[in-house]
C-alpha positions as CSV (number, residue, x, y, z in Angstrom):
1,X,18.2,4.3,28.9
2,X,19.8,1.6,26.9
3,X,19.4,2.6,22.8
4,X,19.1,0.3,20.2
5,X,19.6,0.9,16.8
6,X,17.2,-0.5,14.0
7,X,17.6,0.7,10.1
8,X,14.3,0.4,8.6
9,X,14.2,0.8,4.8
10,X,10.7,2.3,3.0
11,X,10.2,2.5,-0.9
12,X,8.1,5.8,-2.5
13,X,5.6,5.3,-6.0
14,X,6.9,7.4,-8.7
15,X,10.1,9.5,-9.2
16,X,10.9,13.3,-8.8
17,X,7.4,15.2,-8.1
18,X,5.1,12.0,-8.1
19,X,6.8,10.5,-5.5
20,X,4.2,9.2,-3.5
21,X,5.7,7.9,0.2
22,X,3.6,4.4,0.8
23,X,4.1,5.6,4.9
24,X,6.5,8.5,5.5
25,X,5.1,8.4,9.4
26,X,9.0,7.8,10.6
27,X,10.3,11.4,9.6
28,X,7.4,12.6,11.9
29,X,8.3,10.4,14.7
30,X,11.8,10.2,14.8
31,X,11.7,14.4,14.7
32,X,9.2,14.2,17.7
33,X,11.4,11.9,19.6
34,X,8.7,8.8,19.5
35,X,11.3,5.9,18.7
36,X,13.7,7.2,21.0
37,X,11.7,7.2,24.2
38,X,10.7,3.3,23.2
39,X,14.6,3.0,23.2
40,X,15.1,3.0,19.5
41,X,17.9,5.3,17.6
42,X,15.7,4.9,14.1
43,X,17.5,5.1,10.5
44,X,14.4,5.5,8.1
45,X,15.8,5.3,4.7
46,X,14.4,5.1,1.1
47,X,15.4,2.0,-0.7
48,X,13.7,2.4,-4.0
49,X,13.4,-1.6,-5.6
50,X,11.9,-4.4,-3.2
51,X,15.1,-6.4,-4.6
52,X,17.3,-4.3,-3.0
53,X,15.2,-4.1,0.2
54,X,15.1,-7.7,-0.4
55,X,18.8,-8.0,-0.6
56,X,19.8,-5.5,2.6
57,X,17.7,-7.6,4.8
58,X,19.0,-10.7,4.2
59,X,22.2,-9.0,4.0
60,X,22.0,-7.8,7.6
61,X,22.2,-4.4,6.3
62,X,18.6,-3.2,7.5
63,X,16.2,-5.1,10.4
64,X,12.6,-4.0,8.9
65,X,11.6,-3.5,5.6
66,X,8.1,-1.3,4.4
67,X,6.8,-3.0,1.5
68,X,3.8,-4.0,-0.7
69,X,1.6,-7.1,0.7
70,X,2.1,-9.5,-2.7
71,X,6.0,-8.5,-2.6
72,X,6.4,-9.5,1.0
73,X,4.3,-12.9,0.4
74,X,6.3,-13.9,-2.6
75,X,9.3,-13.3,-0.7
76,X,8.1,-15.4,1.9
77,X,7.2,-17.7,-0.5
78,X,10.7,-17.6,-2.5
79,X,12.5,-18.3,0.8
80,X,10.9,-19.3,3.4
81,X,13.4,-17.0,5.7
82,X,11.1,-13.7,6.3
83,X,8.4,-12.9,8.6
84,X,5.5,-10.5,8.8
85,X,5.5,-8.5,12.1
86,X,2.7,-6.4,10.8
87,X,0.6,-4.5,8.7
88,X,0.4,-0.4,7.9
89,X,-2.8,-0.8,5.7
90,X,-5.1,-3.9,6.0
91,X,-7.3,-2.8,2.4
92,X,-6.7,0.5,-0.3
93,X,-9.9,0.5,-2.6
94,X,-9.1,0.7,-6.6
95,X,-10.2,4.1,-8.0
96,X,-11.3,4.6,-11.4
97,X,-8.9,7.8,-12.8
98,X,-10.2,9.6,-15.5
99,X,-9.1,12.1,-18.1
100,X,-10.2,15.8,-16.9
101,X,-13.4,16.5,-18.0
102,X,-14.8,13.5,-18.1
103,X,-18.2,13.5,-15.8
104,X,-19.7,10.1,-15.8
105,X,-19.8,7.0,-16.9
106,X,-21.6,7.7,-20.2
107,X,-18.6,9.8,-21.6
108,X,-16.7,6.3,-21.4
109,X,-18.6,4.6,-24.3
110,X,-16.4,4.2,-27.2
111,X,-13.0,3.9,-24.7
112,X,-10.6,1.4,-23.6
113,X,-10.5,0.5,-19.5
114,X,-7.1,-0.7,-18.6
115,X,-7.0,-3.1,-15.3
116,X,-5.3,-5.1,-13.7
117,X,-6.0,-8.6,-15.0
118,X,-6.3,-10.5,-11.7
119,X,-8.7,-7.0,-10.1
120,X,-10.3,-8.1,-13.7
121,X,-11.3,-11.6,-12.9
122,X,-12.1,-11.1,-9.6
123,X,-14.2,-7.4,-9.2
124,X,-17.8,-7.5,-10.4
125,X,-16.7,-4.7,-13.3
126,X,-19.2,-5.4,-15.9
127,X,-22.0,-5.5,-13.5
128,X,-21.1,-2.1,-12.2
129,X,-20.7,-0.6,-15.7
130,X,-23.5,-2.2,-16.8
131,X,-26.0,-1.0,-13.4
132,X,-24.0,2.3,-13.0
133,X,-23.5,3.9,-16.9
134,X,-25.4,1.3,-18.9
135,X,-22.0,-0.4,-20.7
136,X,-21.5,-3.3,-21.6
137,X,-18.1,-3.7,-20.6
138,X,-15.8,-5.3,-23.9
139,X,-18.6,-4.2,-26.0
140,X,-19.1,-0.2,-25.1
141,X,-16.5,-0.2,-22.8
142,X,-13.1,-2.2,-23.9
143,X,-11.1,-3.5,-22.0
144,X,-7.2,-3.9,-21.7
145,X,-5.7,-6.3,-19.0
146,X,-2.2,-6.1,-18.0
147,X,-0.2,-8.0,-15.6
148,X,0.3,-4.9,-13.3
149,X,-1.1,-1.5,-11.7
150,X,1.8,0.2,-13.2
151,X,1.2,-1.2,-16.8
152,X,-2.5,0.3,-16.3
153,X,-1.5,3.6,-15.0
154,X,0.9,3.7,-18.8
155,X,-1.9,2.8,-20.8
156,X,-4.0,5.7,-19.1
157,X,-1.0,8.4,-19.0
158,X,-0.3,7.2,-23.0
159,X,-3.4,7.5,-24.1
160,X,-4.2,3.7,-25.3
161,X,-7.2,3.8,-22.2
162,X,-9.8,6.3,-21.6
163,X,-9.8,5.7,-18.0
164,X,-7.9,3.0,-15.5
165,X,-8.7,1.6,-12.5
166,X,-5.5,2.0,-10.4
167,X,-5.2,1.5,-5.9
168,X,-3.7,3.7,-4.0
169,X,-1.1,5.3,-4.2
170,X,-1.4,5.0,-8.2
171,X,-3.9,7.1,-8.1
172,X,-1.9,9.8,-6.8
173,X,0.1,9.4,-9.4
174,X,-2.2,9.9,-12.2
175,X,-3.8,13.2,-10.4
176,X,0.3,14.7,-10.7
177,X,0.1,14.1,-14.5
178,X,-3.4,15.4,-14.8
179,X,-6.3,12.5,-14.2
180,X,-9.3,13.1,-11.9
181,X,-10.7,10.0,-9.7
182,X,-14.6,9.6,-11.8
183,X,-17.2,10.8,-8.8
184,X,-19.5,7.9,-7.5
185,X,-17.5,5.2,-8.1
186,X,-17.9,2.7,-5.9
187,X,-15.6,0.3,-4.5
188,X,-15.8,-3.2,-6.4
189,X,-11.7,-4.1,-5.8
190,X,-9.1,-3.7,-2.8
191,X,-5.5,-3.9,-2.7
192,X,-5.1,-6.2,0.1
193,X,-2.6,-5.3,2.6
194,X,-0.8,-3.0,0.5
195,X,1.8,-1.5,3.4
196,X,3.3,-4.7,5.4
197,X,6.4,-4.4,7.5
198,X,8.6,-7.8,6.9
199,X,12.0,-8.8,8.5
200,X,14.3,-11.8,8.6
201,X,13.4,-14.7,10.8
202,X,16.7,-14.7,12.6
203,X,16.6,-11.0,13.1
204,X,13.2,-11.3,15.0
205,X,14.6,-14.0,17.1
206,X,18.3,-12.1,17.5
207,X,16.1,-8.5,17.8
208,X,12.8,-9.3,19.2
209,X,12.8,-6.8,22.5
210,X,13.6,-3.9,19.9
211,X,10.8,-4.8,17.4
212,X,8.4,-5.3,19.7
213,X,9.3,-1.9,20.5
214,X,9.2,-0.4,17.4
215,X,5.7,-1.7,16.8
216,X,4.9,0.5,19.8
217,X,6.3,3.0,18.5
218,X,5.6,3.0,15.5
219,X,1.6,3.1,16.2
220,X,2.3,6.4,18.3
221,X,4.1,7.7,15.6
222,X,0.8,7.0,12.9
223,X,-1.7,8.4,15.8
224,X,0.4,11.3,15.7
225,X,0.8,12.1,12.1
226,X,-3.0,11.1,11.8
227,X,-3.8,13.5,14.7
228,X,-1.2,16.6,13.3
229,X,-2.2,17.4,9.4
230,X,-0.8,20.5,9.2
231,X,2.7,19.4,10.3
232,X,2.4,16.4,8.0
233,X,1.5,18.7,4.8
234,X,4.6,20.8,6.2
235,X,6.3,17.5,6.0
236,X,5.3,16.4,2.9
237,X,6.1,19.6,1.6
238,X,10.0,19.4,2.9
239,X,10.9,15.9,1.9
240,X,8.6,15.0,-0.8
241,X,7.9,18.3,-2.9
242,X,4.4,17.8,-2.6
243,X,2.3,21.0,-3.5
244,X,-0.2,21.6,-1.4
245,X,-3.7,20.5,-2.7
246,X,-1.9,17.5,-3.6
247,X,-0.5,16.9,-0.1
248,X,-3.9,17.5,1.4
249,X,-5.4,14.7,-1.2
250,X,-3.1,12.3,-0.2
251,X,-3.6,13.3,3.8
252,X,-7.3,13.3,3.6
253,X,-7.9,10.3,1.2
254,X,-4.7,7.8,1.9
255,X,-2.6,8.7,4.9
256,X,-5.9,8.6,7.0
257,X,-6.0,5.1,5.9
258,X,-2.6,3.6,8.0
259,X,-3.9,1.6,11.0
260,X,-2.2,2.0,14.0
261,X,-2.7,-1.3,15.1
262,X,-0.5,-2.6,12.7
263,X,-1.6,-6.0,12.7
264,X,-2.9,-8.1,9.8
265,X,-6.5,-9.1,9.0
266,X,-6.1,-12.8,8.2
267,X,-9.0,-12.3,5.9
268,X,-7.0,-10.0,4.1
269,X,-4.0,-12.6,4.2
270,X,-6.8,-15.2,2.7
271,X,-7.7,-12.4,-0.4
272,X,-4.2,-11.8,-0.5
273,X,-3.4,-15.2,-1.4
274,X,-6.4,-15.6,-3.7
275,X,-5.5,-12.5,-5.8
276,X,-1.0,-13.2,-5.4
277,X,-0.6,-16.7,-5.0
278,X,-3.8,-18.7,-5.6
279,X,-1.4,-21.8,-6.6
280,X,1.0,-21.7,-4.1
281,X,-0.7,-25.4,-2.5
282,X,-0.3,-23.9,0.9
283,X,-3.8,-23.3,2.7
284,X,-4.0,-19.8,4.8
285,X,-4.2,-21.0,8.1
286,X,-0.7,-23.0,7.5
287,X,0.7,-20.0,5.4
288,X,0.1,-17.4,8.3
289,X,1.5,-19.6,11.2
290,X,4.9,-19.9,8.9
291,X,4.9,-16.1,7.4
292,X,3.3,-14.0,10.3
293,X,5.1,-13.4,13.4
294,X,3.4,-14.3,16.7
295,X,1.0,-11.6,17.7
296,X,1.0,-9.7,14.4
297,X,-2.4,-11.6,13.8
298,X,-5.8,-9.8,13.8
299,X,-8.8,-12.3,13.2
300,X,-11.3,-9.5,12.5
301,X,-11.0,-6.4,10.7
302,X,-11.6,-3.0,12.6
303,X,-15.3,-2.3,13.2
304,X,-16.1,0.3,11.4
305,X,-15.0,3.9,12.7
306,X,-12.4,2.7,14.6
């Protein structure tokens, strides 16, 4: 069998023991011998930065690139030159982290909320806290907007906010350094497509048969991991550090959450836009013929349970 090699470049949350993988599936499925058997001799690096997985793809150093939905689109944006072949996670719901020992809602009165200013604008918050704990959100309940989910997690880990709402993996995060998800909240935001896999536009057209295959490959190797927990807690374990009631949170509540049919829910390309880009001029139906690569288009999202 004729190999071909592709380097494919991922990024991790958080340094040292909070490093949170946004889809470590390829150490699983190059060690099982999934890539190979599609033909593929697979380099999965970590690139920390999406400018420098930015710069290696258009560099020719790397042909795929794992990174965060709004990165990828203001790339595409920026230059015009990449294209989405797919998408590892279609939605990750914003959780609302606590300190320990806070119980419910009512033990919030007095505090600050940090958020994400656009999740602010757009998520029904003050209905919730207002229906759910009886706050009136900027009256009981302050509230501190920032321009990003990292911004919130530091106002939570500092102190300067009694409680943040953060999207996976930020979450996971906040539980290393000592924060608790608040039981019964509900989900009022999404991160839209928060794992997408991006490459050049000459690199599709110059690589096509091999991507097509790694997309094949690829959703074997997620079925797999999904379908093996204890040898991706073992795996965790080895190349992360995670301990292992932390590994087991982020298998049960996040890693079950990769979609193996790694293509993109245009309706989450249309929040996307509405949350990333809302005035970009460019309407989604012309936006996704330009950015998304033929066939990585889903017009529904998964029925539920699937």
């Amino acid at each position: 069998m004729q190999v071909t090699r592709l380097r494919v470049l991922y990024g991790v949350l958080g340094e040292g023991s909070e490093s949170v993988p946004r889809d470590p599936t390829g150490y699983l499925g190059i060690e099982q011998g999934i890539y190979r058997r599609h033909g593929l001799e697979l380099s999965w690096d970590h690139v920390q930065g999406t400018d420098e997985r930015n710069q290696a793809l258009a560099a020719g150093d790397a042909d795929l690139s794992f990174v965060i939905g709004r990165a990828s689109l203001q790339h595409f944006l920026r230059t015009g030159a990449t294209r989405l072949i797919g998408s590892c996670m279609n939605s990750s719901p914003y959780v609302l982290m606590v300190p320990a020992g806070t119980n419910d809602l009512a033990h919030l009165d007095g505090k600050v909320l940090a958020c994400r200013r656009v999740i602010a604008e757009t998520a029904p918050l003050a209905e919730t806290f207002r229906s759910l704990g009886g706050l009136e959100l900027g009256a009981d309940l302050g509230l501190d907007t920032v321009a990003t989910d990292q911004h919130a997690l530091d106002r939570l880990t500092e102190g300067s906010a009694g409680a943040a709402l953060l999207p996976r993996p930020f979450d996971f995060v906040a539980r290393e350094r000592g924060f608790l998800p608040l039981a019964g909240w509900p989900v009022v935001a999404d991160d839209p497509m928060p794992i997408t896999v991006e490459t050049m536009a000459a690199r599709l057209s110059e690589k096509r048969d091999a991507i097509t295959a790694f997309l094949a490959a690829h959703r074997e190797a997620i079925r797999y991991l999904q379908g093996h927990r204890n040898e991706t807690l073992a795996m965790l374990d080895r190349v992360f550090g995670y301990a292992p009631d932390l590994a087991a949170v982020l298998y049960d509540e996040y890693l079950v959450l990769l979609d193996p049919r790694l293509t993109v829910d245009l309706p989450r390309v249309e929040r996307l836009v509405r949350l990333t880009a809302p005035n970009a001029g460019v309407g989604v139906s012309d936006l996704a013929s330009r950015w998304l690569a033929p066939g990585a288009a889903s017009p529904e999202a998964p029925a539920a349970g699937s």
